[in-house]
C-alpha positions as CSV (number, residue, x, y, z in Angstrom):
1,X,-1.4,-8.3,-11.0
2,X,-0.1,-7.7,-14.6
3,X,3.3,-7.8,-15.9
4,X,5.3,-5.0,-16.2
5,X,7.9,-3.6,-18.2
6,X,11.1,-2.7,-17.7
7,X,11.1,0.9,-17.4
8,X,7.2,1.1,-16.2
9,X,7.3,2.5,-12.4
10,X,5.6,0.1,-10.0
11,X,2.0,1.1,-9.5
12,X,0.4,1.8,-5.9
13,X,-3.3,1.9,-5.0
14,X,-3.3,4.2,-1.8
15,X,-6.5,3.6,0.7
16,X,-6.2,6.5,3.4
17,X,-8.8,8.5,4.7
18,X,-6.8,11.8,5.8
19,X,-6.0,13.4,2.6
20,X,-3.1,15.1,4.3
21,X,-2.0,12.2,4.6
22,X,-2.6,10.4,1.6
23,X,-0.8,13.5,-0.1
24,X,2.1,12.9,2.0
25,X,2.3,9.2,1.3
26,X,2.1,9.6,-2.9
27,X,5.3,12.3,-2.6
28,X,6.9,9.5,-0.6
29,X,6.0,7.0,-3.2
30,X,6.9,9.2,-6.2
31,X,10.1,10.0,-4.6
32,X,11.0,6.6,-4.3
33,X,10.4,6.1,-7.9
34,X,6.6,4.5,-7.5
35,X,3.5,5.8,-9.4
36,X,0.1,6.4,-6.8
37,X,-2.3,5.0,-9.3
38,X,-5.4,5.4,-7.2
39,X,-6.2,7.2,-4.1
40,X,-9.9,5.7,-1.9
41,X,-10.7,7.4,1.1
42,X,-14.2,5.1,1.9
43,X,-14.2,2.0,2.5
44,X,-16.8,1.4,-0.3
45,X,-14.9,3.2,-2.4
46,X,-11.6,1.3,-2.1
47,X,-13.6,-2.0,-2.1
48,X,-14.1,-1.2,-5.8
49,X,-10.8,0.2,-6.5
50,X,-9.4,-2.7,-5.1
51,X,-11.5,-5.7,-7.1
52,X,-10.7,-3.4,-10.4
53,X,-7.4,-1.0,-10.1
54,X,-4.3,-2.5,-12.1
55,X,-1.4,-2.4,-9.2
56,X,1.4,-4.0,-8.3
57,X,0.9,-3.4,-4.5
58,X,-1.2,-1.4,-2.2
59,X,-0.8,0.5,1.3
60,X,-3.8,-0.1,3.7
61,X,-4.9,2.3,6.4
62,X,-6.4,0.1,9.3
63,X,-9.4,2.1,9.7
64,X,-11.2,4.4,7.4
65,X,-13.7,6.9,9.4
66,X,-14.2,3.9,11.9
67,X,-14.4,1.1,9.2
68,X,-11.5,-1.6,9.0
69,X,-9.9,-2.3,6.0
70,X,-9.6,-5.6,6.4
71,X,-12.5,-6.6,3.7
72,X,-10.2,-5.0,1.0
73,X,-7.1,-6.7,2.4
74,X,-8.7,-9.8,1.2
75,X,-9.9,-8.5,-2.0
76,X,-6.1,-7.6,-2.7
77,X,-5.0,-10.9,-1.6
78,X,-7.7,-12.7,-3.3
79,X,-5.9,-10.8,-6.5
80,X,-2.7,-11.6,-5.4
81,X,-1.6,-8.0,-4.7
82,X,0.9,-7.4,-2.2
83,X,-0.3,-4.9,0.6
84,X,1.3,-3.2,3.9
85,X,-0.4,-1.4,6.6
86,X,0.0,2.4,7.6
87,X,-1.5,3.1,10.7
88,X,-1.3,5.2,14.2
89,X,-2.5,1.7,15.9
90,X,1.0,0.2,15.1
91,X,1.2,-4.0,14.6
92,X,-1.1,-4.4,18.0
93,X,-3.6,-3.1,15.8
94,X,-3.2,-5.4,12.8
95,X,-5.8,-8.3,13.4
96,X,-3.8,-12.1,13.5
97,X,-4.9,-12.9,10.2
98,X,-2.5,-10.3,8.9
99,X,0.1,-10.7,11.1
100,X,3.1,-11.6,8.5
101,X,1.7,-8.2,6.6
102,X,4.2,-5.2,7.0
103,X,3.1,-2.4,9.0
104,X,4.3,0.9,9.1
105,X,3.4,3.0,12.6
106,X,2.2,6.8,11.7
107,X,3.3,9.2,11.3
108,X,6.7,7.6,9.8
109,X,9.1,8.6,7.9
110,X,9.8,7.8,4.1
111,X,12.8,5.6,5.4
112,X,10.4,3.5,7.6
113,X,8.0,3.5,4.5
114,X,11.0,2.1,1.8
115,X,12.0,-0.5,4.4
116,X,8.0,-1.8,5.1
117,X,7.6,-2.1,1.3
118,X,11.0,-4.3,0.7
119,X,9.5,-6.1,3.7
120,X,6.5,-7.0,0.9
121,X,9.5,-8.6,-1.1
122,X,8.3,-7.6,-4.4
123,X,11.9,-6.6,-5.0
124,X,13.3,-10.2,-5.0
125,X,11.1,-11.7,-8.1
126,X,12.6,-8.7,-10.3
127,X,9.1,-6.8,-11.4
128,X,9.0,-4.1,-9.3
129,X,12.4,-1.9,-9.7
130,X,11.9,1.7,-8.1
131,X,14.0,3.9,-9.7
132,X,15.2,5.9,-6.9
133,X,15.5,4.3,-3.6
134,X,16.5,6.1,-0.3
């Protein structure tokens, strides 16, 4: 994770496989003053995103066309990238290594989505600053 500056917008890598979806989750993010700087919908494809992209924090859909995510979870942690879960399984979905990760149930709304990413507590060390929160 790199350092940021003070008026930079934090930067999101989105892994979602529904681009309906995914859309809906960047105009969330952009609304709330964040910057999507990658979108993968394969789980190959946000493998690489994830061991290259320059982000502050990521949002994980559990499964991706019947593949779990949890391989890039670890890449991101590995990293030391902050990540939540999106996903219609809920928390009893979320395997127990990644219990203490936040979770957001779909569909949600974009206050469920702000509270599951101060849940990540980026906010408390200072570097990540939305502009607009709701």
């Amino acid at each position: 994770m790199s350092a940021m500056s003070a008026t930079q917008r934090p930067r999101v890598l989105v892994v979602e496989d529904e681009s309906l979806v995914a859309m809906l989750i960047e105009d969330m993010l952009s609304d709330m003053g964040y910057e999507v700087v990658a979108v993968a919908a394969r789980i190959d494809q946000a493998l690489d995103t994830a061991r290259s992209v320059v982000a502050d924090l990521a949002i994980l859909d559990l499964n991706l066309a019947g593949q779990r995510t949890d391989p890039v979870a670890e890449v991101l942690r590995a990293r030391g990238i902050p990540f939540m879960f999106a996903t219609g399984y809920g928390a009893a979905g979320v395997a127990q290594e990644w219990s203490h990760v936040p979770v957001v149930q779909k569909p949600f709304q974009e206050s469920e989505l702000s509270h599951a990413l101060l849940k990540l507590k980026v906010h408390e060390t200072g570097a990540l600053k939305p502009g607009v929160q709701s």
